[in-house]
N, C-alpha and C positions, 0 to 999 in steps of 0.2 A: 330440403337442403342437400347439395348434391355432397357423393360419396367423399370427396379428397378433402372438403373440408369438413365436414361430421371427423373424419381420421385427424385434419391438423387441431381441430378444438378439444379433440378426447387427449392430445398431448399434452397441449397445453395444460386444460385439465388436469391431467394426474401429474404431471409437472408441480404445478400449485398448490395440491392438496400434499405430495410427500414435501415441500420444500422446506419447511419447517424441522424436519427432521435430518436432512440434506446436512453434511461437512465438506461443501465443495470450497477450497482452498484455494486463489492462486498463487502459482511458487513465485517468490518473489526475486528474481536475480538483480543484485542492483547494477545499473546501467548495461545492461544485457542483450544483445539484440537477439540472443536465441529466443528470448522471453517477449520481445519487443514482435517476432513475426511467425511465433508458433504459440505459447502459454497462453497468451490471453484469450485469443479464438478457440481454440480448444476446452479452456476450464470453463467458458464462459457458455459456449456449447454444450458441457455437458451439465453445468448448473442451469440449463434452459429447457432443455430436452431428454435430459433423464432424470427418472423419478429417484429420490432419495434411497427407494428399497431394494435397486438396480446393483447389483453387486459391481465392487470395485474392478475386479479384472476376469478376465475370461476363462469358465474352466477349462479342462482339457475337452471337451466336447462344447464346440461351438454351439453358443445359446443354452446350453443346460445347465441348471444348477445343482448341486449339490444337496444334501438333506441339510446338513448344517447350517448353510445359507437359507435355505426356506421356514427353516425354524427359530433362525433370529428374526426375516423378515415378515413373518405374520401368516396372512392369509395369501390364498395362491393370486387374486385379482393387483395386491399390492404391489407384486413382484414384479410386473409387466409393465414393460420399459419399448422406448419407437422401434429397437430391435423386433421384439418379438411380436410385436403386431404386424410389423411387416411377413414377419414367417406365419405367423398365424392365417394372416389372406390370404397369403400361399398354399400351407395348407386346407384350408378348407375347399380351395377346388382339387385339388391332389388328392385329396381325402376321401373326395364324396363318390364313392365307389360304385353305389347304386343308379347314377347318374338323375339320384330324383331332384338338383339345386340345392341341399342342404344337409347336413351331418344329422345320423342319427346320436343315440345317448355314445353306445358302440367306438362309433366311428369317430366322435368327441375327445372322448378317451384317451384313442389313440393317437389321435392328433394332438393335442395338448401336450402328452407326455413325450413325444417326442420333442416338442419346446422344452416343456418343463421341467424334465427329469420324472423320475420317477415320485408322482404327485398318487395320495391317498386316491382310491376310486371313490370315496364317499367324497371329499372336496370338489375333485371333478363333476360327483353328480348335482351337489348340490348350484354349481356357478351354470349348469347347464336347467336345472330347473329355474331358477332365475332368468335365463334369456327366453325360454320357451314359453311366453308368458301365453300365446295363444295353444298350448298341447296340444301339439300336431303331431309332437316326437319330434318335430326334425328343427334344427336349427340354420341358417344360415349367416352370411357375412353380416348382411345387413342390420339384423337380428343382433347381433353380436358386439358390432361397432353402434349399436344405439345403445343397447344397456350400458355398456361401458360408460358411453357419454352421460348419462344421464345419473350413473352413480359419483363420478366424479365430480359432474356439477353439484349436486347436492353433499356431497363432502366438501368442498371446495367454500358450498356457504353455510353449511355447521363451521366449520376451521374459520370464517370471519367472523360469525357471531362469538366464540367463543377465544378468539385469542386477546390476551391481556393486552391493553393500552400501551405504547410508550411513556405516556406523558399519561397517568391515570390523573391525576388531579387537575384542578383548576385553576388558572395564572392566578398568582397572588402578585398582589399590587403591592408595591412599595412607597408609602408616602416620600415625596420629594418636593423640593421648593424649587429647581429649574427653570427660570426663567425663560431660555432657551432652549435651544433642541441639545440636547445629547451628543456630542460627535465619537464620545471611547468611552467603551465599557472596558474594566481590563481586571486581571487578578496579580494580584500582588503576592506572591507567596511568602511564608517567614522564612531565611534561611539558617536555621539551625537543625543539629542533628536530632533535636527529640522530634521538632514538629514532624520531620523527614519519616521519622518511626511512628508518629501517631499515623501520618497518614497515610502510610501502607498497609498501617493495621496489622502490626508489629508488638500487640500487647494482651499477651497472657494470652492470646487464645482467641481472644474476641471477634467477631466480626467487624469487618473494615468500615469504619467512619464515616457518616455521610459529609460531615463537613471538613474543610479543607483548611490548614493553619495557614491564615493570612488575612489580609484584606483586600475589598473590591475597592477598585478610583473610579471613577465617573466625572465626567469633563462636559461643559455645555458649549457652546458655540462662543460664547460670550468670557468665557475664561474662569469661573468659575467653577472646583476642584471641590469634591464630594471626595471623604474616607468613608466607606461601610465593611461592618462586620463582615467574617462568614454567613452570616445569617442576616444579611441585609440593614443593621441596627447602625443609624448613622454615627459618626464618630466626632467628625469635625469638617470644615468646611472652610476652605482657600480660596482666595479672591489673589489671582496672579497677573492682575493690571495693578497690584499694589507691591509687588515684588522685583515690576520691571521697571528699569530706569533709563532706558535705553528708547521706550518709544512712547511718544508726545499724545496720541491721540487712539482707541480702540481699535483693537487688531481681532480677527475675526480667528477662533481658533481649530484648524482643520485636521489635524489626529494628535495624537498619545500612544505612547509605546513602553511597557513597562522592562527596566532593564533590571532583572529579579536580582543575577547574582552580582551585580554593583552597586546594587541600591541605587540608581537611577530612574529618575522618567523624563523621558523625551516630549519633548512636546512642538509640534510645529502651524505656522499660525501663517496669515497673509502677510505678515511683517520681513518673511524671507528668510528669517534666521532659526532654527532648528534649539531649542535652547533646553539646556538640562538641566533636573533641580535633585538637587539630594536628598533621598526622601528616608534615610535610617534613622533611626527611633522616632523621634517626633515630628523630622524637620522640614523643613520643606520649602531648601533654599537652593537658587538660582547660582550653579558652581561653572559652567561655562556651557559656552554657545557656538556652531557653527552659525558661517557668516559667509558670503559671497558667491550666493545661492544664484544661479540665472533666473531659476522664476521659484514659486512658492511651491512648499512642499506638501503634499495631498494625502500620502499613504507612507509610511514606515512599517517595520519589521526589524524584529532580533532576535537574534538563534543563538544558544550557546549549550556547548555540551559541557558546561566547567574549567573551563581550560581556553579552549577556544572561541571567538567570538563574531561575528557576522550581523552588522548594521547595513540595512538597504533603507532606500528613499525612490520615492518616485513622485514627478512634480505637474505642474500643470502643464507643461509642454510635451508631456509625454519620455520624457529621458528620466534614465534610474543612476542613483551613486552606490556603487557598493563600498565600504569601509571593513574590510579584514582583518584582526588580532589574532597573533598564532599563539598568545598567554594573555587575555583581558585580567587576570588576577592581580600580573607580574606587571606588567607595562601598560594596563589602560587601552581604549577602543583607538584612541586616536595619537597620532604623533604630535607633542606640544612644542615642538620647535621652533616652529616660527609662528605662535600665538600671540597674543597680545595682549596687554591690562588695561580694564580701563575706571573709569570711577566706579570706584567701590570696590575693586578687586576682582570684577567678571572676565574671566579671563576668557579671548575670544578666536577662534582658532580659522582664519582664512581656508575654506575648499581648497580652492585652484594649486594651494601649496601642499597640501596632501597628495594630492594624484602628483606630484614631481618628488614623490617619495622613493628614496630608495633603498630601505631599510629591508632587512629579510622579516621584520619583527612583521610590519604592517605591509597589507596589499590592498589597493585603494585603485577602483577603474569607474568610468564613468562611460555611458553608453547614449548618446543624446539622440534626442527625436524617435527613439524606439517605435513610440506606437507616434500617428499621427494625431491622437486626441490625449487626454490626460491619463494618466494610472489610478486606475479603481482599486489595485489591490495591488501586493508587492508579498512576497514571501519566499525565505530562502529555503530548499530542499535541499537537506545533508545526504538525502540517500540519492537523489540525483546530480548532487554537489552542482546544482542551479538554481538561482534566481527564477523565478517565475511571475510575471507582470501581466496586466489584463487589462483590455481596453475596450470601445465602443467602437471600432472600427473592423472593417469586413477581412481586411488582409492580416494585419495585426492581432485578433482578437484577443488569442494569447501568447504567451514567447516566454519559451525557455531559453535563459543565458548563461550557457556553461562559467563556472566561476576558474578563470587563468590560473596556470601555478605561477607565474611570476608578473612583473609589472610590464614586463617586455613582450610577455604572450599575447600571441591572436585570440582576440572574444571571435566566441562560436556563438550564435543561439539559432533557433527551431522554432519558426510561428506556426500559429493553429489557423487557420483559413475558417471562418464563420460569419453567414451575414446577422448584421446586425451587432457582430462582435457578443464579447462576455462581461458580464459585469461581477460576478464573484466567481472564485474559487476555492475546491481545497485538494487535500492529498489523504494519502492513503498508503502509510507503509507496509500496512502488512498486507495488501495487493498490489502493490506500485500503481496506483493508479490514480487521473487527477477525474473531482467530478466539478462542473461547471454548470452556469445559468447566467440568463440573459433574458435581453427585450424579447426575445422567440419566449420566454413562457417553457421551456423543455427545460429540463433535466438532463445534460449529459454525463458519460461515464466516458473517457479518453484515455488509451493507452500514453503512456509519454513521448511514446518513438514513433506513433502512427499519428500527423498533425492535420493531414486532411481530411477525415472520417471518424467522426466517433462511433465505438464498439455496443453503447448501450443511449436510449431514450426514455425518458419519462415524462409523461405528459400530462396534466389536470389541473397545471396552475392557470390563473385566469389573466393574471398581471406579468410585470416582468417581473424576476429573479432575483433578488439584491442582495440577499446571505445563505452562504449553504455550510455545510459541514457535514465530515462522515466520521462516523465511528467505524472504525476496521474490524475491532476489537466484538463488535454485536452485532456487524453488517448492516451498520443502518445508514442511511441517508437522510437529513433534517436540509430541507431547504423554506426557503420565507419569501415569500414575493412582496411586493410594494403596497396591494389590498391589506396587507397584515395576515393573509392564509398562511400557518405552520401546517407542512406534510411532511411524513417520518416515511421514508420507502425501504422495501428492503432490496439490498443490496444485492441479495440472490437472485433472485426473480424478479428484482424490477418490478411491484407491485406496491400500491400503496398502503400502508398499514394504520397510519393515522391523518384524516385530516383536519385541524382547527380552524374553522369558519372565523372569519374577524370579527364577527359577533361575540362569541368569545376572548375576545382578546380585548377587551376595555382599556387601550390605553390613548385615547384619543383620535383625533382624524386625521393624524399626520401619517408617514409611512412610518416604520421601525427604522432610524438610524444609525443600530449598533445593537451586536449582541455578544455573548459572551459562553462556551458552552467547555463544562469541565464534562470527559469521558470518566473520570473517575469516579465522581460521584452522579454523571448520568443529570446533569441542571444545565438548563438554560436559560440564561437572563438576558434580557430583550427592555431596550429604550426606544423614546422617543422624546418627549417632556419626561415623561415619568418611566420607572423604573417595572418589569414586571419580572417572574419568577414560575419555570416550569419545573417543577419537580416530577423526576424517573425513579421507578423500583429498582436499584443500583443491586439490590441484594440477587434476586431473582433473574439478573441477566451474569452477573459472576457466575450464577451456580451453574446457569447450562452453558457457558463459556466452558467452564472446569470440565462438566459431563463432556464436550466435545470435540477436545481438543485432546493428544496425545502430546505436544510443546506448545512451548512459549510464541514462538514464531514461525514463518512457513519453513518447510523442510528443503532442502539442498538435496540430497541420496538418502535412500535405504536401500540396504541391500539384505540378501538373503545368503546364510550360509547354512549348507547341508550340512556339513561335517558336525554344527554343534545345533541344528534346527533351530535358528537364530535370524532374528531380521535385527539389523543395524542402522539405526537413522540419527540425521544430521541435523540440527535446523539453523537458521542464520543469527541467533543466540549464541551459537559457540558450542551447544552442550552435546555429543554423541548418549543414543539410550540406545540399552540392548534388553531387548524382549522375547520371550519365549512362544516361536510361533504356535504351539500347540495350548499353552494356557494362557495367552497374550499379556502375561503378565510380564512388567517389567523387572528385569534383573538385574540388570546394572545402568548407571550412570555418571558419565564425568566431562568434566570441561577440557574441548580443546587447544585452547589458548588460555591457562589456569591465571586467573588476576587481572584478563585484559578482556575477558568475552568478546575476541574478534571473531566473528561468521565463519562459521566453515561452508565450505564453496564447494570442495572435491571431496570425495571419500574412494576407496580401493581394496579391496584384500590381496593381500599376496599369493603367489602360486598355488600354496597348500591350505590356502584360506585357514590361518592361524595367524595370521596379527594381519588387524586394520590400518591404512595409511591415510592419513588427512592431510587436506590442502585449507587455507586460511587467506582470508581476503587481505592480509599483509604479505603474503608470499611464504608464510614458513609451512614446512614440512614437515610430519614427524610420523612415528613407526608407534603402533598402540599393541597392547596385547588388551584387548576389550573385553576379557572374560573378566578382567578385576582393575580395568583403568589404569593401567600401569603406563609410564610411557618408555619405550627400549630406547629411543632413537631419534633425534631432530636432525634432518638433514642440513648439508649446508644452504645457507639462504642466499641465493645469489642477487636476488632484487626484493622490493617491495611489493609488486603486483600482484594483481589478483590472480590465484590458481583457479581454473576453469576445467581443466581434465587428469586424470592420473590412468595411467595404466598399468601391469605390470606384467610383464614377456620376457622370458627366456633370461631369469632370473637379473634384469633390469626391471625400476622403477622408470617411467616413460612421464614428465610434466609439459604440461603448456599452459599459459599464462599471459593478461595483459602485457607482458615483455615484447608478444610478437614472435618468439623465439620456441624451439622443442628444448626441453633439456631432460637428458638419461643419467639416472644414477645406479653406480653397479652394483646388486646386493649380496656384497661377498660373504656378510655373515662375519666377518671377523670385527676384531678390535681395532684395526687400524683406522688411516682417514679411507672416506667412503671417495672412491673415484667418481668422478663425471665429467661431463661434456657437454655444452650447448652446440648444438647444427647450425650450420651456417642459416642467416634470417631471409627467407623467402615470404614474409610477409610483409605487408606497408600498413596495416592494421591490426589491431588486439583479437588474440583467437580466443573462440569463445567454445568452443568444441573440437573434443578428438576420441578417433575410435579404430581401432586395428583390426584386419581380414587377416585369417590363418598364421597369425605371429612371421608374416611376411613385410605385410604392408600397414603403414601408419598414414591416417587421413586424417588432418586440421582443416577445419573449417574459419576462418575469421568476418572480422566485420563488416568489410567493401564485399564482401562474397565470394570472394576467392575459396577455391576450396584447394589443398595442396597433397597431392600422395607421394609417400616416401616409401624409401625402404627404408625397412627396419635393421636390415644388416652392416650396410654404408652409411645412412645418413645423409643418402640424397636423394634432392627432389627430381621427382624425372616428369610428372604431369599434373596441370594446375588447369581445374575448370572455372567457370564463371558463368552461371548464364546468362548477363547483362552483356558479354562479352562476344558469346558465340556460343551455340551449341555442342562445339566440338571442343576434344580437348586443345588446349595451349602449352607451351612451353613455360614454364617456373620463371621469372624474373627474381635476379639476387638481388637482393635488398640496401643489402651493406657488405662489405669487401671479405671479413671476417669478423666469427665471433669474440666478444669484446675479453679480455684476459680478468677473470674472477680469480678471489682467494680459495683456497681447497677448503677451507672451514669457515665456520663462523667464527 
């Protein structure tokens, strides 16, 4: 085997064996493009290529570590990361002093510790009696980079024989009478506040529940409505060709979508019309229908965060309807204006009259021919505030569609270029990231912003790809191909952790038509005729979640402050922790947006580093004194947009923000109102970064790529680079005439 690749396989290697222990995070900025063309290649590089034991940041002596660090990380061979194997090959011709091709014990020694820091001479001898297997005394590269491989390999296949299963047990079968295939599996959750606290695991103490309060529905092709327990134990059974009165002869029924907080389900069928049954406490009647459908509808989705609500469709022609509620509590999904009664009292609500809606309550757009073939899957993304659709075609495959703020706005969307197209999807909030599958048989991992290249491949299904799903939360990946193969990959390294042979999986000769997977409790249920059940160790993956994690979600800033030997971090929960760098224990905590948990975006210290400054993905500002969470100070809010940078110079606060816009607030220290000023707008795009050279000059970077240097004294722009534009700098283009007149306070 030649040299370059023995070095890239020993990467990989020790890549594999530490990944398991690995907390490589990506930061997740929502709709970010700093994140979109720098985070993901980066974290995903270093979740590839550096081992888990590889120290977080560099010490003051390039490549050397610390005692402290070598003493968390184990043995001196775990330590060693692509870095220092490259200095290592270096050294050893640098080294070898005697010019005989190889390091004596001596010379070993020294070379190592100048990598390693000052490492035990008994460790060193011992990793060099190891490579010397033939005792010559002398070692060399070759010598060196074989052991290594060869340790790694065999760690790499102890760590497979011995890691726990996903999915330890065996599908359990669910007796079912199904006539026909299955087309929706769904969960129905209870909404009351006790179920809410059971099943957070909210009582006395206990550990959190594997079962979930509510019920599963199950739907066959044929219209025929299954209620089962949490625990699969059938309840009752609906025959809904006996409920319709509206069509004369068998309708073929094409998905289910359960609409938890309205006690709704959706059901849409070859018949064109979209029709909804109310389904609280027992019932399970037919209360009204969309109707004026151009073709039949295939796939549905509903999002709701409690308040607000988000109905999509996608039909056989390939076009999606989005239906917007800015209150589904207060006012319902749909506008009933111009609906209609008819026998019996089903009340029926024409499309075409929606979308000529003009109400601020409801926002209702329709996007026709999207993909060139049907919608295989429809789901709306809150943290990409986009519709995302998926189809069998090579230019189309996937497409994200920015959702308008008004009925009057221009639709944006972004296709994914794939042959063969995708036929499922999912997402991933606590990496932003989508993963997909298709007739290709791979496994992809997709940034959102990057549409022509996926970032990550996974490859060992035999069929095509029909259902995927990720857990963020365990870093796992669960995909299923059409043979009925279940593989659980991990997310880090892109290796597969479990695969389920369809031999295993008894539920007939058909493909799996529909599946259903709570992260909660770590189950996945899988149809086709019949009903199956994978059951996960839910306990056992919370614990080293807990062990691994320092927040709730990915972090935004930390910073470090000398004055109180303090690191201060953010995450996009809301919540600022303050920990003691020296006994990493936390010491304080508090929320920076108290009763709203909106994301903190920015973080700052002021001049004398005594009070912390945060920025919030609603635009507000506020002054902390973070030794006891106290808050001094909310600046004025001059817009809603996302804060992206804070700085603070010459006792100004320095913002910039989705606005587009710089704005400086004076920190005078008094009681009065706080002065400020937004800069006239030299950008045509949302900035998404700023950073200041010698408290002279202020640099914003925005979204088109503009990049803009100011002064910090005037407030104007004097040079704007681009490099799509030119190499050289440009002249600043004003944007808009002047900046627009704000109130001095909130």
């Amino acid at each position: 085997m030649k040299k370059k690749e023995t070095q890239e396989i020993l990467i990989k290697g020790s890549t594999s064996v530490n990944a398991s222990n690995a907390n490589v995070k990506v930061a997740k900025q929502s709709s970010s493009v700093a994140w979109a063309n720098s985070e993901t290649d980066k974290n995903k590089q270093t979740a590839t290529q550096q081992p888990a034991g590889a120290p977080a940041e560099k010490p003051a002596k390039e490549g050397e570590m610390s005692a402290e660090e070598r003493q968390t990380q184990g043995r001196v061979e775990d330590q060693i990361n692509n870095e220092h194997l490259q200095r290592i090959e270096r050294m050893f011709r640098e080294a070898d002093t005697d010019g005989g091709g190889g390091l004596d014990m001596e010379e070993f020694r020294d070379a190592m510790k100048k990598i390693m820091g000052e490492v035990d001479d008994e460790d060193l001898d011992i990793i060099f009696m190891k490579v010397d297997t033939n005792c010559d005394g002398n070692v060399d590269w070759d010598e060196y980079l074989n052991y290594m491989l060869l340790e790694y390999r065999e760690k790499d296949s102890l760590q497979q024989q011995t890691r726990p299963l996903y999915f330890p047990k065996p599908l359990k079968i669910i007796p079912v009478a199904h006539c026909e295939v299955i087309v929706r599996l769904q969960f129905y959750p209870f909404q009351t506040p006790q179920a809410d606290k059971k099943d957070s695991g909210e009582q006395s103490g206990l550990p959190k529940a594997r079962t979930q309060l509510g019920r599963y529905l199950s739907i066959s092709r044929d219209g025929i409505l299954y209620y089962w327990s949490e625990r699969f134990k059938l309840l009752r059974t609906v025959n809904l060709d006996t409920l319709r009165r509206s069509h004369a002869h068998p309708i073929w029924v094409t998905d289910m979508i359960c609409l938890s907080n309205l006690n709704l389900l959706a059901i849409s069928s070859t018949g064109r019309d979209v029709e909804f049954y109310d389904i609280s406490a027992s019932k399970c009647d037919i209360v009204f229908s969309l109707t004026g459908l151009d073709s039949y509808i295939l796939v549905m989705d509903y999002w709701s965060d409690g308040k607000k609500g988000v109905f999509s469709m996608g039909d056989a022609g390939g076009s999606i309807s989005v239906f917007i509620s800015s209150d589904v509590i207060r006012y319902g999904l749909f506008s009933t204006l111009n609906s209609t009664s008819k026998t019996g009292g089903k009340c029926r609500i024409p499309t075409p009259a929606l979308f000529k809606n003009t109400s601020s309550i409801y926002l209702c757009f329709r996007v026709s021919a999207l993909h060139s073939d049907w919608c295989y899957q429809i789901r709306f993304i809150p943290e990409l505030n986009a519709v995302a659709t998926c189809s069998a075609t090579d230019n189309s495959a996937m497409v994200l569609t920015l959702v308008p703020h008004s009925q009057k706005s221009r639709i944006h969307n972004s296709a994914f270029h794939l042959r063969k197209g995708i036929l499922c999807f999912d997402y991933s909030p606590e990496f932003n990231i989508l993963v997909t599958g298709g007739f290709d048989r791979i496994v992809r991992i997709w940034n959102p912003y990057v549409t022509n290249c996926a970032t990550s491949q996974m490859k060992g299904h035999m069929s095509a790809i029909t259902h995927i799903v990720v857990n963020g939360r365990d870093n796992k990946i669960i995909s299923i191909s059409k043979d009925k193969n279940v593989r659980v990959w991990d997310l880090q390294d892109c290796a597969c952790l479990q695969n389920i042979h369809s031999r295993n999986m008894p539920l007939g000769k058909f493909p799996i038509s529909s599946i259903h997977y709570s992260k909660d409790t770590n189950t996945l249920a899988l149809s086709t005729f019949q009903i199956g059940v994978l059951y996960g160790a839910v306990e056992d993956v919370e614990a080293s979640n807990k062990a691994a994690t320092s927040h709730e979600q990915s972090l935004c800033a930390a910073l470090y402050n000398s004055n109180f030997k303090q690191v201060v971090s953010g995450c996009h929960s809301g919540v600022v922790s303050v920990w003691d760098i020296l006994t990493g224990e936390k010491v304080m905590q508090f929320a920076a947006c108290p009763g709203r948990g909106v994301e903190v975006t920015a973080m700052a210290f002021d001049g004398p580093k005594r009070r912390l400054i945060t920025g919030s993905k609603d635009g507000s500002l506020r002054l902390w004194n973070f030794n006891n969470g106290a808050c001094l100070f909310e600046l004025p809010k001059l817009h809603d947009s996302e804060v992206t940078g804070i700085l603070y110079i010459n006792q100004r606060i320095y913002v910039s923000s989705w606005s587009k816009r710089v704005v400086w607030y004076l920190d005078s220290k008094e009681d009065d109102e706080m002065e400020y000023r937004q800069w006239n707008c030299y950008h045509s795009e949302d900035i998404f970064s700023m950073d200041a050279h010698s408290h002279k000059l202020l640099v914003t970077a925005s979204y088109n790529g503009d990049i803009i240097v100011w002064n910090i004294d005037s407030g104007q722009a004097f040079c704007r680079f681009n490099a799509s534009e030119s190499p050289l700098p440009l002249l600043p283009i004003r944007v808009s005439a002047s900046p627009q007149k704000q109130p001095s306070a909130l």
